[in-house]
ChimeraX commands (.cxc) that place a marker at each C-alpha (Angstrom):
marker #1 position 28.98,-7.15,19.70 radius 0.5
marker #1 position 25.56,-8.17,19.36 radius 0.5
marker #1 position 23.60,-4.77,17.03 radius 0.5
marker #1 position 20.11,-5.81,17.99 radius 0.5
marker #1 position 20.10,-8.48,20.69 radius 0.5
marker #1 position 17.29,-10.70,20.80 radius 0.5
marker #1 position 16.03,-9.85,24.12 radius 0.5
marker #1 position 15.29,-6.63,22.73 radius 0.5
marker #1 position 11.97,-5.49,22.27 radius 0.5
marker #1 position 11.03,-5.83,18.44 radius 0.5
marker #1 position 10.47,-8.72,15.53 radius 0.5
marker #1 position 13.26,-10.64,16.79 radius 0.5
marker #1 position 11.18,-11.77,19.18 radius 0.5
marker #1 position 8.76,-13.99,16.83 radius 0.5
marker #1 position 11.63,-15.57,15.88 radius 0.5
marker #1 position 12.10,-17.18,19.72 radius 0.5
marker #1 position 8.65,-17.22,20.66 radius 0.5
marker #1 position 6.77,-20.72,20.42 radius 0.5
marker #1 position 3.89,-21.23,18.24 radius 0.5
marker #1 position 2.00,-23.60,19.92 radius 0.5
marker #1 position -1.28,-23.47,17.03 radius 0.5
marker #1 position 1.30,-25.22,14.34 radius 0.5
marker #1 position 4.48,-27.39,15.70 radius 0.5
marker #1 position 6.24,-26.94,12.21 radius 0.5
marker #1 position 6.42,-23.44,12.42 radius 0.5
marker #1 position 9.03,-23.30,15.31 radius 0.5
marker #1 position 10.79,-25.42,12.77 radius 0.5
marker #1 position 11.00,-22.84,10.74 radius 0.5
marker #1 position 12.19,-20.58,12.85 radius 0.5
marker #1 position 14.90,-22.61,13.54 radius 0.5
marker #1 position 16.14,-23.29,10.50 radius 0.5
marker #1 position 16.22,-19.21,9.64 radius 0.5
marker #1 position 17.80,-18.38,13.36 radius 0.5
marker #1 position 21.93,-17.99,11.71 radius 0.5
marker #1 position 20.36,-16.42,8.59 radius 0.5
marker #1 position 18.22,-14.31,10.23 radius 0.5
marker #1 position 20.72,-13.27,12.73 radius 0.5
marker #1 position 24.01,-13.10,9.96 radius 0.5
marker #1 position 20.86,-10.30,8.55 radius 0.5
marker #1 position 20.32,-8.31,11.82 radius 0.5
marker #1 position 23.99,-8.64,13.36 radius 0.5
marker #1 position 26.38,-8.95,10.52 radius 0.5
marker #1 position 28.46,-6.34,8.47 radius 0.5
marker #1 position 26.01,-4.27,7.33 radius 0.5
marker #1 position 24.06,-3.90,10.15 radius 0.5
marker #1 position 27.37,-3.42,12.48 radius 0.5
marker #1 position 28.77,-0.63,10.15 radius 0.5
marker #1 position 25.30,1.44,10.43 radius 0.5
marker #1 position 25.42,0.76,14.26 radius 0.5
marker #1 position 28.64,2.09,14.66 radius 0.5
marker #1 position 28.87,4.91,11.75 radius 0.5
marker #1 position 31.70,2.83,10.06 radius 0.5
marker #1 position 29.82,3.31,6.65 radius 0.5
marker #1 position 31.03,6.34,4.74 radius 0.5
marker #1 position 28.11,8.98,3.84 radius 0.5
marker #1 position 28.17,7.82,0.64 radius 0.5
marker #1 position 28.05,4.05,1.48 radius 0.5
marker #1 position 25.12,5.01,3.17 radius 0.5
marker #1 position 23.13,7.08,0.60 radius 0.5
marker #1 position 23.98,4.09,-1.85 radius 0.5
marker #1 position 22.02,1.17,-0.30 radius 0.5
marker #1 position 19.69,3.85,0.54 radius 0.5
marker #1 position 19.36,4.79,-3.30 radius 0.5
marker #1 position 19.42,1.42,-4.35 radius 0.5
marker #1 position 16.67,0.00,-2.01 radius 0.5
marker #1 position 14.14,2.17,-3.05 radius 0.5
marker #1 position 12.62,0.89,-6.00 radius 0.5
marker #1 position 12.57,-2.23,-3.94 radius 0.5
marker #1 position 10.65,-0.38,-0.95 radius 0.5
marker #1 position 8.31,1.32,-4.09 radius 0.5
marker #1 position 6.91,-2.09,-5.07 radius 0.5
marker #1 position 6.87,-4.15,-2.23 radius 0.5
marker #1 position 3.09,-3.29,-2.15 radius 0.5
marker #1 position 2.97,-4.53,-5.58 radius 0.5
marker #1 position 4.43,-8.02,-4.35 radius 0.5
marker #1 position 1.75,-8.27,-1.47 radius 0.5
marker #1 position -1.08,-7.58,-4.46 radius 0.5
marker #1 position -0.09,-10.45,-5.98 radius 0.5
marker #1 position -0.42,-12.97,-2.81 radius 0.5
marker #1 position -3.43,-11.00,-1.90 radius 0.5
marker #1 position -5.12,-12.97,-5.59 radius 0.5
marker #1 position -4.47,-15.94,-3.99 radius 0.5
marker #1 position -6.41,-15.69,-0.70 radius 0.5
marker #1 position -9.05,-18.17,0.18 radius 0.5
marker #1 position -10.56,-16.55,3.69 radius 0.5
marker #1 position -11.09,-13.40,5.22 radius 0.5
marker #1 position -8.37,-12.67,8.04 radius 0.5
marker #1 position -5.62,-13.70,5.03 radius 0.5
marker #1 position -6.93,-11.08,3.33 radius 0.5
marker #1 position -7.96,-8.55,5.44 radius 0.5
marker #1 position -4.25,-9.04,7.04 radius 0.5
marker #1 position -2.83,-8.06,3.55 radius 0.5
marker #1 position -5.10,-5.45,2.63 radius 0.5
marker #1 position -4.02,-3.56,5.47 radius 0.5
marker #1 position -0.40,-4.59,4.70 radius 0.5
marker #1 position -1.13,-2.86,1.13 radius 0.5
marker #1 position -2.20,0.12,2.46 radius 0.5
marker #1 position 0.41,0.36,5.14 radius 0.5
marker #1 position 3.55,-0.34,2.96 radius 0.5
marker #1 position 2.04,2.19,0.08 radius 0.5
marker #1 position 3.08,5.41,3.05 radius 0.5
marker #1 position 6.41,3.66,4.22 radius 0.5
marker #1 position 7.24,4.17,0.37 radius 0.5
marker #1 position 7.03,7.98,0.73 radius 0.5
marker #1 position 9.04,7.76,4.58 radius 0.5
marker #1 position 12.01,5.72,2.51 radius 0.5
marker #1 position 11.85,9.10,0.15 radius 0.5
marker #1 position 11.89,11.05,3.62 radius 0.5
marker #1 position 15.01,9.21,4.93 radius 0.5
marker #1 position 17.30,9.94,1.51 radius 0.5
marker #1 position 16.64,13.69,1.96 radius 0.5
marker #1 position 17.95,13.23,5.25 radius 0.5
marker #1 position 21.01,11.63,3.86 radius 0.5
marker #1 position 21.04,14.49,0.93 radius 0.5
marker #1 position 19.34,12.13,-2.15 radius 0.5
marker #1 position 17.13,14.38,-4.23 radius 0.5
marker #1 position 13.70,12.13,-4.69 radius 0.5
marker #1 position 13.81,12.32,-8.33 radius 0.5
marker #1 position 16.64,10.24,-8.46 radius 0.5
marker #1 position 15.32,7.65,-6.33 radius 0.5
marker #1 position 11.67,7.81,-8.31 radius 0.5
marker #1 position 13.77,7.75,-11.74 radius 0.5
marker #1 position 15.90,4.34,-10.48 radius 0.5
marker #1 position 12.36,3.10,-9.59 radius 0.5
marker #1 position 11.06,3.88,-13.01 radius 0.5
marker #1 position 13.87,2.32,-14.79 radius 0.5
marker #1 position 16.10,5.34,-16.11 radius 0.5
marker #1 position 19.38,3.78,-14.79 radius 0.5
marker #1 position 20.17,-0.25,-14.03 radius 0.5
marker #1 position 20.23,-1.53,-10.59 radius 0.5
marker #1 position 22.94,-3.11,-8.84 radius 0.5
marker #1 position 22.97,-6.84,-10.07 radius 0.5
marker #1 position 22.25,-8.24,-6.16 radius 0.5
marker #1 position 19.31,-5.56,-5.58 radius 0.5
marker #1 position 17.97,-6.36,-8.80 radius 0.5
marker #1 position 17.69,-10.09,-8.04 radius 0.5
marker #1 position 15.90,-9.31,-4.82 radius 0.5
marker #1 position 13.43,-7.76,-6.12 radius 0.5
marker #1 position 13.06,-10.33,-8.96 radius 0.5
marker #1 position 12.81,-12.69,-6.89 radius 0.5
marker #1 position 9.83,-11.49,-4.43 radius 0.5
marker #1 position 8.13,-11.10,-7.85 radius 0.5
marker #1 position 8.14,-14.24,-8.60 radius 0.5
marker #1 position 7.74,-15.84,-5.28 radius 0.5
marker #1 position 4.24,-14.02,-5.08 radius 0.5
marker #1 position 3.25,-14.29,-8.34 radius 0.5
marker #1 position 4.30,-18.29,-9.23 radius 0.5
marker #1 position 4.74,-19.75,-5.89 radius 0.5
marker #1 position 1.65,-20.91,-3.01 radius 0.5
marker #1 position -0.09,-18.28,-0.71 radius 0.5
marker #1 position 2.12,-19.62,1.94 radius 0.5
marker #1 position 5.39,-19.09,0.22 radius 0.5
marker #1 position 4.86,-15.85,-0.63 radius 0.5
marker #1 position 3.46,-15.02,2.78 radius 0.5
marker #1 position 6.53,-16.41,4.80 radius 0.5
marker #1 position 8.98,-15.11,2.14 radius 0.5
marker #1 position 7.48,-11.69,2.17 radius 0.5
marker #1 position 5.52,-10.79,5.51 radius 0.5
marker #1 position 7.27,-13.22,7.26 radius 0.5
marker #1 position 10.64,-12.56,6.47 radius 0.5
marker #1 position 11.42,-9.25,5.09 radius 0.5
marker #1 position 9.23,-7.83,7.60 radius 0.5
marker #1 position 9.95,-9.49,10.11 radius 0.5
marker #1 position 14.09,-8.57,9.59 radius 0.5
marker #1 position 12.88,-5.49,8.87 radius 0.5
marker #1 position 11.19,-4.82,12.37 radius 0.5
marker #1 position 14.79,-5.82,13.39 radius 0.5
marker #1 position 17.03,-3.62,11.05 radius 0.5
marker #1 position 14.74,-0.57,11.83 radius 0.5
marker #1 position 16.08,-1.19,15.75 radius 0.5
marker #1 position 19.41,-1.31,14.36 radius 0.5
marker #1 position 19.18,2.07,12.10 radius 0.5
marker #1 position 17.60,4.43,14.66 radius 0.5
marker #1 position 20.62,3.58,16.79 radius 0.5
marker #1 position 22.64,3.99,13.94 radius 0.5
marker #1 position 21.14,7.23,13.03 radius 0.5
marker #1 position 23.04,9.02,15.92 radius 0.5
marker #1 position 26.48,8.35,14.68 radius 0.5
marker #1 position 25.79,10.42,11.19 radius 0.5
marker #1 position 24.10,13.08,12.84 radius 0.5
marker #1 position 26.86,15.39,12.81 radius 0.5
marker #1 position 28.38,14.28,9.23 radius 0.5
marker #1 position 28.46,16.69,6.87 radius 0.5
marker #1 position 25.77,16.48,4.07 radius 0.5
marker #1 position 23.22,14.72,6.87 radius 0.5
marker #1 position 20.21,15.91,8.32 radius 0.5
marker #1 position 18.50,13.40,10.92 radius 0.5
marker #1 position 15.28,14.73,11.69 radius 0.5
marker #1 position 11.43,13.34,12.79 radius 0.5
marker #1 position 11.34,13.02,8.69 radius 0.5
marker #1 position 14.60,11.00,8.09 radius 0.5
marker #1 position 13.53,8.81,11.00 radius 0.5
marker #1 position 9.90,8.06,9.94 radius 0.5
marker #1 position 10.36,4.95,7.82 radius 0.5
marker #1 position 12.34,3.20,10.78 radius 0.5
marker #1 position 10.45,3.92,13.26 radius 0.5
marker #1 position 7.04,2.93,11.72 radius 0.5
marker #1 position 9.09,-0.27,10.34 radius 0.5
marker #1 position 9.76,-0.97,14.21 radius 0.5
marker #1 position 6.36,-0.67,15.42 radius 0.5
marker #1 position 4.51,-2.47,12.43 radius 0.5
marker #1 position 6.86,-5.01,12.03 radius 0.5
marker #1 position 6.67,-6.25,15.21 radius 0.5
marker #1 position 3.14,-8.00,14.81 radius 0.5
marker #1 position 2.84,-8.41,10.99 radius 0.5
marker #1 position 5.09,-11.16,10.83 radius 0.5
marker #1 position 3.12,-13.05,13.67 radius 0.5
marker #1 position 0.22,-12.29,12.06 radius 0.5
marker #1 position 1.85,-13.80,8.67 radius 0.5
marker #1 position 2.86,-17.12,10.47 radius 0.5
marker #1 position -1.17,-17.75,11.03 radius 0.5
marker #1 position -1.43,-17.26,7.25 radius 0.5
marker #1 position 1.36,-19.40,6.56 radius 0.5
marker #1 position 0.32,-22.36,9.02 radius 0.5
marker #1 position -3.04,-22.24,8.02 radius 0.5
marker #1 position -2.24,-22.33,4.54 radius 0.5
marker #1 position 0.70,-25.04,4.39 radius 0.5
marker #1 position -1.12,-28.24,5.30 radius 0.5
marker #1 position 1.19,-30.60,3.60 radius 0.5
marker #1 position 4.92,-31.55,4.13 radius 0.5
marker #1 position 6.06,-30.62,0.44 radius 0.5
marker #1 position 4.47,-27.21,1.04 radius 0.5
marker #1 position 6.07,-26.80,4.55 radius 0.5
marker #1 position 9.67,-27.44,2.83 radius 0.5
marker #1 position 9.20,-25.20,0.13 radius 0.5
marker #1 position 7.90,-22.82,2.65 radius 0.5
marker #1 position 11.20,-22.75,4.59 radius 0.5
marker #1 position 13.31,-22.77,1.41 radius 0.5
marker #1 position 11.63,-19.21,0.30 radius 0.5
marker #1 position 11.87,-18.10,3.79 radius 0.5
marker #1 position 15.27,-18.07,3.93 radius 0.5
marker #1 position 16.31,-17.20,0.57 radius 0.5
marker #1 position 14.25,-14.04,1.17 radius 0.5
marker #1 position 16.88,-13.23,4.16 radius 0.5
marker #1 position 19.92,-14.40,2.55 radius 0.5
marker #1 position 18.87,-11.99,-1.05 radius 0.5
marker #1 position 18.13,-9.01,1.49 radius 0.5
marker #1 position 21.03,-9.23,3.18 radius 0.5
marker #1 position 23.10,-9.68,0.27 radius 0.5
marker #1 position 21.68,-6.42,-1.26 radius 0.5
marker #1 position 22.05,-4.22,1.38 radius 0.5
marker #1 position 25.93,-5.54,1.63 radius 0.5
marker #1 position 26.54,-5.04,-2.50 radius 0.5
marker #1 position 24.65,-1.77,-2.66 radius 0.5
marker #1 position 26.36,-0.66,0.76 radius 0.5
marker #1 position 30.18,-2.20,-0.32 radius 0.5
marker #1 position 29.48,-1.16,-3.72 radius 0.5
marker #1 position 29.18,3.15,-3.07 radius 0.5
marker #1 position 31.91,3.25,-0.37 radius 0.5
marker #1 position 34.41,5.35,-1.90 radius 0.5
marker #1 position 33.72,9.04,-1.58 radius 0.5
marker #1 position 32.75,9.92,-5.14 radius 0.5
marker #1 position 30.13,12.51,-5.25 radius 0.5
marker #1 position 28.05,10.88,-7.75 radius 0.5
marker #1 position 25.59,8.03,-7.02 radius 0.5
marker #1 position 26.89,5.78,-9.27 radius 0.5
marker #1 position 28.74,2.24,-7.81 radius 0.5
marker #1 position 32.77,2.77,-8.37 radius 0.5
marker #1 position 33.11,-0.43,-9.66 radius 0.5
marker #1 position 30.57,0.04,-12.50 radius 0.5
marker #1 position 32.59,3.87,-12.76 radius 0.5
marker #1 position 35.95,1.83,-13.17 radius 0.5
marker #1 position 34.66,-0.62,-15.75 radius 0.5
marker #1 position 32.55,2.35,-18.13 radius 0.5
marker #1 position 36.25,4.06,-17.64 radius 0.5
marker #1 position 38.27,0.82,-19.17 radius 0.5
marker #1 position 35.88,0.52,-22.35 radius 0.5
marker #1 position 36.59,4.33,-22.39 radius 0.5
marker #1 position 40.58,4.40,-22.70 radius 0.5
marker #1 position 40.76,0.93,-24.70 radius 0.5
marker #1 position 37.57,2.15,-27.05 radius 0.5
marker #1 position 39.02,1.18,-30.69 radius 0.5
marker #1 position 37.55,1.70,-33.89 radius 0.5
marker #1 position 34.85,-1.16,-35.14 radius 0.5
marker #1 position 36.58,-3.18,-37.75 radius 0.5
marker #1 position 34.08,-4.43,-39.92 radius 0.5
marker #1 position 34.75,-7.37,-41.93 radius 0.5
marker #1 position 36.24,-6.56,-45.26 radius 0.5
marker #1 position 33.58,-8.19,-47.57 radius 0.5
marker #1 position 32.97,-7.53,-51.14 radius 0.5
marker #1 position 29.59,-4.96,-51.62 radius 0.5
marker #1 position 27.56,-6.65,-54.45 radius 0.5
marker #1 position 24.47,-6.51,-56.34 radius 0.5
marker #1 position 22.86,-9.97,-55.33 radius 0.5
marker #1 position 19.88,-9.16,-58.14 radius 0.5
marker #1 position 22.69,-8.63,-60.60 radius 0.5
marker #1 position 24.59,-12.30,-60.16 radius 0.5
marker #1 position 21.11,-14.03,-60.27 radius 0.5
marker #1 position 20.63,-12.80,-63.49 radius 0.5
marker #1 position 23.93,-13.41,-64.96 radius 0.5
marker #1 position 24.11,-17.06,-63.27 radius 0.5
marker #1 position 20.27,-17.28,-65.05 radius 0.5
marker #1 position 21.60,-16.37,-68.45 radius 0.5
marker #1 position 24.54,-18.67,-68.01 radius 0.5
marker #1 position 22.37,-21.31,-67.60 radius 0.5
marker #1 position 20.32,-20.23,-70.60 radius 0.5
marker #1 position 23.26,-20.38,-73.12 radius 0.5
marker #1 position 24.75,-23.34,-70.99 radius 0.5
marker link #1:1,2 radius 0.2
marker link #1:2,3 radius 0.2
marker link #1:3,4 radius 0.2
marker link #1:4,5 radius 0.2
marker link #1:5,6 radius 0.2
marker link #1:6,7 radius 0.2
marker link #1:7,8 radius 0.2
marker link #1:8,9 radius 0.2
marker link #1:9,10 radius 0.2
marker link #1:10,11 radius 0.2
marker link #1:11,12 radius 0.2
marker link #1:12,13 radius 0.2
marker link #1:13,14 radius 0.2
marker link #1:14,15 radius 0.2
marker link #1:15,16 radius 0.2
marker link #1:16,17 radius 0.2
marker link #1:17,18 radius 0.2
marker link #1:18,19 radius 0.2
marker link #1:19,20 radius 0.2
marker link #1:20,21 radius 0.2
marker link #1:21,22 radius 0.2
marker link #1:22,23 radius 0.2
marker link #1:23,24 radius 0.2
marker link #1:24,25 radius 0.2
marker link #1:25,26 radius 0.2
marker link #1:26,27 radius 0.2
marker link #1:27,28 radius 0.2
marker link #1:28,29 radius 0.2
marker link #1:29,30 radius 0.2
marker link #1:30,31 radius 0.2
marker link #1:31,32 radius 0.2
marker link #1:32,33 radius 0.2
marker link #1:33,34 radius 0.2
marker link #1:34,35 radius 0.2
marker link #1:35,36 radius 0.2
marker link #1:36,37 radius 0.2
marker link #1:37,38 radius 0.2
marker link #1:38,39 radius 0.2
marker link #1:39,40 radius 0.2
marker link #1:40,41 radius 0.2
marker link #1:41,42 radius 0.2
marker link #1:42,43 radius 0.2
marker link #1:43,44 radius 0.2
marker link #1:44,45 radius 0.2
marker link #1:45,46 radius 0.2
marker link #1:46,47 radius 0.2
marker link #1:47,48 radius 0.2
marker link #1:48,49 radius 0.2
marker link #1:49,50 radius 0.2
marker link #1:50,51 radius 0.2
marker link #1:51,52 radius 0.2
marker link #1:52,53 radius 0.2
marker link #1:53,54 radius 0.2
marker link #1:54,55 radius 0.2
marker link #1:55,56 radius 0.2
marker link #1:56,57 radius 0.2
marker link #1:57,58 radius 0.2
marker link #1:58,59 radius 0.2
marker link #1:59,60 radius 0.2
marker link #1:60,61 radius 0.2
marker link #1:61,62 radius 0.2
marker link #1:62,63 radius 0.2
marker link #1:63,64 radius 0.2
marker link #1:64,65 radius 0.2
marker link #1:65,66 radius 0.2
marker link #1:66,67 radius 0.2
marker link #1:67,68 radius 0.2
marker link #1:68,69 radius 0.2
marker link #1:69,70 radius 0.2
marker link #1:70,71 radius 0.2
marker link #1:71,72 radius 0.2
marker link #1:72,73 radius 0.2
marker link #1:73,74 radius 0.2
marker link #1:74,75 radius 0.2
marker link #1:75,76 radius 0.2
marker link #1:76,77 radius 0.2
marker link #1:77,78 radius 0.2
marker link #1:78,79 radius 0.2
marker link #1:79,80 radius 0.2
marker link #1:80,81 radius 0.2
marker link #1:81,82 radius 0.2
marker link #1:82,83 radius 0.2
marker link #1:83,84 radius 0.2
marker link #1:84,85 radius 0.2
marker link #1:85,86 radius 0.2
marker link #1:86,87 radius 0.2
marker link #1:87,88 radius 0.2
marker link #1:88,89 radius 0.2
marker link #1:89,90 radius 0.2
marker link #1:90,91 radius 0.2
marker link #1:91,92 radius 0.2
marker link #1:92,93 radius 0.2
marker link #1:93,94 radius 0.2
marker link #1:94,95 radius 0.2
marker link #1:95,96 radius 0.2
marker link #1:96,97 radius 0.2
marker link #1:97,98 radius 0.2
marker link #1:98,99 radius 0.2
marker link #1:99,100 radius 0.2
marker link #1:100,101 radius 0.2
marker link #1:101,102 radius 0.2
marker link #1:102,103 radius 0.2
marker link #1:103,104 radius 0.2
marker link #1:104,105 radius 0.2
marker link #1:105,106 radius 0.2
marker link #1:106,107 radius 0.2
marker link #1:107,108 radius 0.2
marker link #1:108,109 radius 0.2
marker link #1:109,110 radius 0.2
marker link #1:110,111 radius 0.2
marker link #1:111,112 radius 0.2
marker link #1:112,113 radius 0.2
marker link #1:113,114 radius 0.2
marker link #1:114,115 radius 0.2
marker link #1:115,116 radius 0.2
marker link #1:116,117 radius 0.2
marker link #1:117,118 radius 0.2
marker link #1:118,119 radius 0.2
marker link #1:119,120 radius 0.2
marker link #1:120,121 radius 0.2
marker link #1:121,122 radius 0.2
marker link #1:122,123 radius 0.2
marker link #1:123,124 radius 0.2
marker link #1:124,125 radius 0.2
marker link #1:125,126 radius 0.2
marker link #1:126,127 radius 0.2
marker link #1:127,128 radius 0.2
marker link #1:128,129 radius 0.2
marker link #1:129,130 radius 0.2
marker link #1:130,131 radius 0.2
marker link #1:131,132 radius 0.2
marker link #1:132,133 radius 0.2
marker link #1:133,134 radius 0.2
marker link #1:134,135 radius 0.2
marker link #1:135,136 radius 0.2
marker link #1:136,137 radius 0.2
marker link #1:137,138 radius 0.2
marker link #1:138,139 radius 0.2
marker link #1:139,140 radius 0.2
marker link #1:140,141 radius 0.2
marker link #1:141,142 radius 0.2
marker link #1:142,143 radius 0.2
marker link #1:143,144 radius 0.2
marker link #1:144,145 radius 0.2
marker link #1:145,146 radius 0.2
marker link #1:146,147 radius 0.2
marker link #1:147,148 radius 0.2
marker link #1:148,149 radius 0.2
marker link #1:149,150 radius 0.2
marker link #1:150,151 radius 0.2
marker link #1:151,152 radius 0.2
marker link #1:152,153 radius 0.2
marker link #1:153,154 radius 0.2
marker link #1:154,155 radius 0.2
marker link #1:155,156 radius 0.2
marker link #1:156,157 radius 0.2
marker link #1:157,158 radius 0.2
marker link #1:158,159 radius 0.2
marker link #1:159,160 radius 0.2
marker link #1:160,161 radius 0.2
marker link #1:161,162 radius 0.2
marker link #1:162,163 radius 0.2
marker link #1:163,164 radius 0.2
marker link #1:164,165 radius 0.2
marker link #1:165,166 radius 0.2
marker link #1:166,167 radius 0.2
marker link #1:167,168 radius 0.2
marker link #1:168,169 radius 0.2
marker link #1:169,170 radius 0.2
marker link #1:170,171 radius 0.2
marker link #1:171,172 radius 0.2
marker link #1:172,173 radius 0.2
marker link #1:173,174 radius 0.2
marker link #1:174,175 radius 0.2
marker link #1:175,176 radius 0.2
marker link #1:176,177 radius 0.2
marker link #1:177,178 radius 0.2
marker link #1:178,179 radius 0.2
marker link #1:179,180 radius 0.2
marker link #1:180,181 radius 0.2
marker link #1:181,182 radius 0.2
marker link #1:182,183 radius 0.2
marker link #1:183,184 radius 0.2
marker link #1:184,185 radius 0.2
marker link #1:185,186 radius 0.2
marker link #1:186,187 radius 0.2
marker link #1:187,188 radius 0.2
marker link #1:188,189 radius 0.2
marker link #1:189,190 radius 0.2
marker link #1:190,191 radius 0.2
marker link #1:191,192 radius 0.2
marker link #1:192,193 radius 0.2
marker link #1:193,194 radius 0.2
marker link #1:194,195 radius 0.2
marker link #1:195,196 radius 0.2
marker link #1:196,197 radius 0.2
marker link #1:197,198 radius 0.2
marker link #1:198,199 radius 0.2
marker link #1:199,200 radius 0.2
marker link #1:200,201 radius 0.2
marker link #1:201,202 radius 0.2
marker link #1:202,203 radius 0.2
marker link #1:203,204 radius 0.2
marker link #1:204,205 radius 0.2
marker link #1:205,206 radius 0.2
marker link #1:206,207 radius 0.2
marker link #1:207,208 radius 0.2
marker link #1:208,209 radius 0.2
marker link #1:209,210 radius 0.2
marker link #1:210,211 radius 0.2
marker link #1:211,212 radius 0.2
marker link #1:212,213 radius 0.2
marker link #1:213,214 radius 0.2
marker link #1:214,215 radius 0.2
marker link #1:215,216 radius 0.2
marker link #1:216,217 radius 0.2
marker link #1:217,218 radius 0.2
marker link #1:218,219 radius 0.2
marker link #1:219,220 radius 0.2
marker link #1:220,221 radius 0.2
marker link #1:221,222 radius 0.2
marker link #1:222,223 radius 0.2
marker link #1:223,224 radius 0.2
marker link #1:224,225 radius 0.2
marker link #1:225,226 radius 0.2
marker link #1:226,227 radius 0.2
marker link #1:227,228 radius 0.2
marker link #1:228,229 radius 0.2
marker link #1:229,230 radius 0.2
marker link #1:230,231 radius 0.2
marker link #1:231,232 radius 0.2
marker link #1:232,233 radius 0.2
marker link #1:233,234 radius 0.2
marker link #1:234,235 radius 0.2
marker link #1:235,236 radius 0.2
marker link #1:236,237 radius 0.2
marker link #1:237,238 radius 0.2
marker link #1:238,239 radius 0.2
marker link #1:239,240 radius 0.2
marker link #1:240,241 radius 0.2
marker link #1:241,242 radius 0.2
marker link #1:242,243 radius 0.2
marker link #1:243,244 radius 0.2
marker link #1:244,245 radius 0.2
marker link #1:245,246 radius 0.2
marker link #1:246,247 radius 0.2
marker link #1:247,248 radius 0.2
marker link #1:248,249 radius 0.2
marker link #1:249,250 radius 0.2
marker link #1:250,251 radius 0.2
marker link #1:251,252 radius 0.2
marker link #1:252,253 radius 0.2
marker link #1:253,254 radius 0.2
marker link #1:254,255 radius 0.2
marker link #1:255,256 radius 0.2
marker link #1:256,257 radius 0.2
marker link #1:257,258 radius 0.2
marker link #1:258,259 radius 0.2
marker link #1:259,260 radius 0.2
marker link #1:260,261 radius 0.2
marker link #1:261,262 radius 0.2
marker link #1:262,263 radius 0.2
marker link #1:263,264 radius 0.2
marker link #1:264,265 radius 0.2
marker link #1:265,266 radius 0.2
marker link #1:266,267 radius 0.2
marker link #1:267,268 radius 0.2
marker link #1:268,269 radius 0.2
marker link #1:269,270 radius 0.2
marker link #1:270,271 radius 0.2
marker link #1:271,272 radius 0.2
marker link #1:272,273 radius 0.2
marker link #1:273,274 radius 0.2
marker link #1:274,275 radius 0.2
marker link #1:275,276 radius 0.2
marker link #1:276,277 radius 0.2
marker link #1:277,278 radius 0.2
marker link #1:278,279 radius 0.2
marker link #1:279,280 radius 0.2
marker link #1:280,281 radius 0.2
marker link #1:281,282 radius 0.2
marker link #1:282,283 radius 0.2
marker link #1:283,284 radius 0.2
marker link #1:284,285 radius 0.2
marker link #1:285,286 radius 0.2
marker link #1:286,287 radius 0.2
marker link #1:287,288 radius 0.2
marker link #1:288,289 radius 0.2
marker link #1:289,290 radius 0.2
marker link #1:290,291 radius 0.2
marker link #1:291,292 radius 0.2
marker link #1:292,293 radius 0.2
marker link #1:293,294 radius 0.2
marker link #1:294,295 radius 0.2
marker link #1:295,296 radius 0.2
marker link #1:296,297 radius 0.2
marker link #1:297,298 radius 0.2
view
């Protein structure tokens, strides 16, 4: 079963539509449609549709996505330093701006889950290590907007994540309905805000990001390394949603990933003494000077 069919209303439909301006483009799109859709209509999306993800699957990916969501303004700062006209960067100052408030709405939606904010602001300031797969996500859109061309970044960022986005928003307010009774769960205007803001928004940034990106990626080698970052942006997101969600599935109370839990527990019970090598402790200043006085009566 199809989560978010692409006949629905939403950014799945820049991925169909024709984009008559630049040929190469619908190229593009082609080459990301199974990514795209293994993003919008695979497992993770298809557990949050149906309420198949335990609570605390749930409050995991939401936990672990945040510090992602807190600097994803950050990311489109850096592209914005390599703008050349106006519309680019008019288009991302008002991305900027926009994705600065969704930061406080992703806040909004862990309350509604039960997530205190301070421990999504602390994983965003670094006081505990992110799932490997999240982490690289995030790495990567740094360095994709800081290293690569305006129109990698573009298509990798406001392209693709929000474009998917505009798509996996669809997906959780339909979601929403099947944890609204759960225990622990509180799905109000609040917890909502973030998805449905990502659904309207993200249905004409990413069309809007396309004009960047064709205007911007004149030459064939550029085009191709375009469509690589593209898609690697979908295939990280996706993969960090499904760690972080896979990851916290088990029904511990604590917001910490079992299988980190199990391996801290291991070192625990086998946790030996240190053996330290036996060496000999000696006075190094003390065998220079008797190999110097050897050497004197030698």
């Amino acid at each position: 079963m199809s989560a978010t069919p692409a006949n629905s209303k939403g950014a799945a439909h820049v991925l169909h539509e024709r984009t008559p301006e630049y040929p190469w483009i619908n190229d593009l799109k082609d080459y990301l449609k199974s990514d795209w859709q293994e993003l919008v209509d695979g497992e993770f999306v298809t557990g949050v549709v149906h309420g198949t993800w335990s609570v605390q699957a749930m409050r995991g990916w939401i936990l672990q996505l945040y510090p992602f969501i807190h600097a994803f303004p950050k990311f489109l700062a850096e592209a914005l330093l390599k703008v050349e006209d106006e519309h680019a960067r008019s288009f991302l100052i008002d991305n900027i701006r926009v994705e600065k408030a969704h930061a406080e709405h992703w806040l909004w939606m862990g309350e509604g889950f039960g997530i205190e904010p301070r421990e999504m602001l602390g994983l965003a300031e670094g006081e505990r290590l992110l799932l490997r797969d999240v982490q690289s996500l995030s790495d990567w859109l740094w360095f994709i907007n800081a290293k690569g061309s305006l129109a990698e970044a573009v298509a990798a960022t406001s392209f693709a994540i929000e474009g998917a986005a505009g798509d996996l928003s669809l997906a959780l307010l339909k979601g929403f309905d099947a944890y609204r009774s759960r225990e622990g769960v509180t799905i109000n205007p609040r917890t909502t805000k973030w998805a449905r803001n990502h659904a309207k928004y993200d249905d004409e940034h990413p069309r809007v990001a396309l004009q960047v990106v064709g205007r911007y990626a004149t030459q064939e080698r550029v085009r191709m390394k375009v469509m690589a970052a593209a898609r690697r942006s979908l295939q990280l997101l996706n993969l960090a949603l499904l760690s972080a969600a896979r990851a916290f599935s088990g029904e511990t109370q604590i917001l910490v990933p079992r299988a980190i839990m199990a391996r801290a527990g291991e070192r625990r019970r086998s946790q030996q003494p240190i053996a330290f090598p036996d060496r000999r402790i000696v006075d190094r200043r003390k065998m220079a000077a008797s190999a110097k006085e050897l050497r004197r009566h030698g």
